[in-house]
C-alpha positions as CSV (number, residue, x, y, z in Angstrom):
1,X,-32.8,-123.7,-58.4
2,X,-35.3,-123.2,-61.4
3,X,-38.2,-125.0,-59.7
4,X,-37.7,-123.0,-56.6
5,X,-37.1,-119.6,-58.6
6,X,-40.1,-120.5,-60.6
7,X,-42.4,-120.6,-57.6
8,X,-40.6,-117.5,-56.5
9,X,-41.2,-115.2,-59.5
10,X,-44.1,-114.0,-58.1
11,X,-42.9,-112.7,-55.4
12,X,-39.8,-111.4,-56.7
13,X,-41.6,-109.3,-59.5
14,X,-44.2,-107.9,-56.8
15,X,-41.3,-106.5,-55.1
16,X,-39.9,-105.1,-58.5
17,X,-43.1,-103.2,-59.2
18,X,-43.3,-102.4,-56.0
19,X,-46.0,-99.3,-55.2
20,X,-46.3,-98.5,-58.8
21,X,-50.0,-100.3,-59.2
22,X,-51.6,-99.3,-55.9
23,X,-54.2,-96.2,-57.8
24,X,-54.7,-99.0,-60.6
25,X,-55.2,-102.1,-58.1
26,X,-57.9,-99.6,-55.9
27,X,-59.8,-99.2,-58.8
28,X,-60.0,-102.8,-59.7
29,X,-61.5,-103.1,-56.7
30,X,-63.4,-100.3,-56.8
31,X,-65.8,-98.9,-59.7
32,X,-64.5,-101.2,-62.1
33,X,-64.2,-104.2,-60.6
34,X,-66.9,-106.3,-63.3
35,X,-64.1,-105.1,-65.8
36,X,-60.8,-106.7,-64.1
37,X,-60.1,-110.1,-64.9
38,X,-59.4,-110.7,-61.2
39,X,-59.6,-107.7,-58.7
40,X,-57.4,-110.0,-55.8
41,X,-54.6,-110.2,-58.0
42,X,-54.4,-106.9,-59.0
43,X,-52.6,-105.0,-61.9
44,X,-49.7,-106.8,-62.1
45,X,-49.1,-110.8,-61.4
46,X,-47.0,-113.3,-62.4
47,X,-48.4,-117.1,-61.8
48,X,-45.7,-120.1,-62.4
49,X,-46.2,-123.6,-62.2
50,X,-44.3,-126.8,-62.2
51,X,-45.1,-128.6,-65.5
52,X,-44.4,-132.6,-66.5
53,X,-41.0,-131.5,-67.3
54,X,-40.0,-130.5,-63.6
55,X,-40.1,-134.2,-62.8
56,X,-37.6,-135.0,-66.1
57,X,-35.0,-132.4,-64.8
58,X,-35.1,-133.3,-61.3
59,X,-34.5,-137.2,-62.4
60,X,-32.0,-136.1,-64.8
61,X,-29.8,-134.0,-62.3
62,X,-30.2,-137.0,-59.8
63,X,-28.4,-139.2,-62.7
64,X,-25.9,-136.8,-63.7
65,X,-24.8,-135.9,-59.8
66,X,-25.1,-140.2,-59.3
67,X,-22.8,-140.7,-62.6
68,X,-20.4,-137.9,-61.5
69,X,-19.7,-139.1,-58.1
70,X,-18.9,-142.6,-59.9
71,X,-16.5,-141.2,-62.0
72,X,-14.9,-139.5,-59.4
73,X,-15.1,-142.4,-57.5
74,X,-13.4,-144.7,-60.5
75,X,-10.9,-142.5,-61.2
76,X,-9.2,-141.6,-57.8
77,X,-9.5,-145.7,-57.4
78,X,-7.7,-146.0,-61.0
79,X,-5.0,-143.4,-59.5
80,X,-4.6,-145.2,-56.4
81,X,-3.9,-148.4,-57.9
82,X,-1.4,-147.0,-60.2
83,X,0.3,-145.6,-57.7
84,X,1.0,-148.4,-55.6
């Protein structure tokens, strides 16, 4: 869920701002477009990107989902066997 919100965010916060940059974004694009950093992206822009750690949490969740379903798995067989 964070890696796929992260690459998201973008277009979750253009839908926030919504309308609200259009006069700013036309003239970024316009008259004073040697002054915006980058007149395609407009006023408002959020970038996100997967960093070296996205790689540690996915291998970490894979362990802790692999060492949770062993658990289960030992103690319904621990159950089982005490029971009979």
């Amino acid at each position: 869920m964070v890696m796929a919100s992260l690459l998201e965010i973008d277009i979750f916060a253009s839908f926030l701002v919504g309308h609200e940059c259009d006069t700013i974004n036309s003239l970024a694009r316009g008259p004073f477009r040697d002054l915006a950093p980058d007149p395609e992206e407009g006023c408002f822009g959020v970038k996100g990107q997967l960093g070296p750690g996205c790689a540690l949490l996915l291998a970490n969740s894979v362990l802790c989902m692999l060492v949770g379903h062993f658990i289960q798995y030992a103690s319904t067989a621990m159950i089982e066997e005490e029971g009979t």
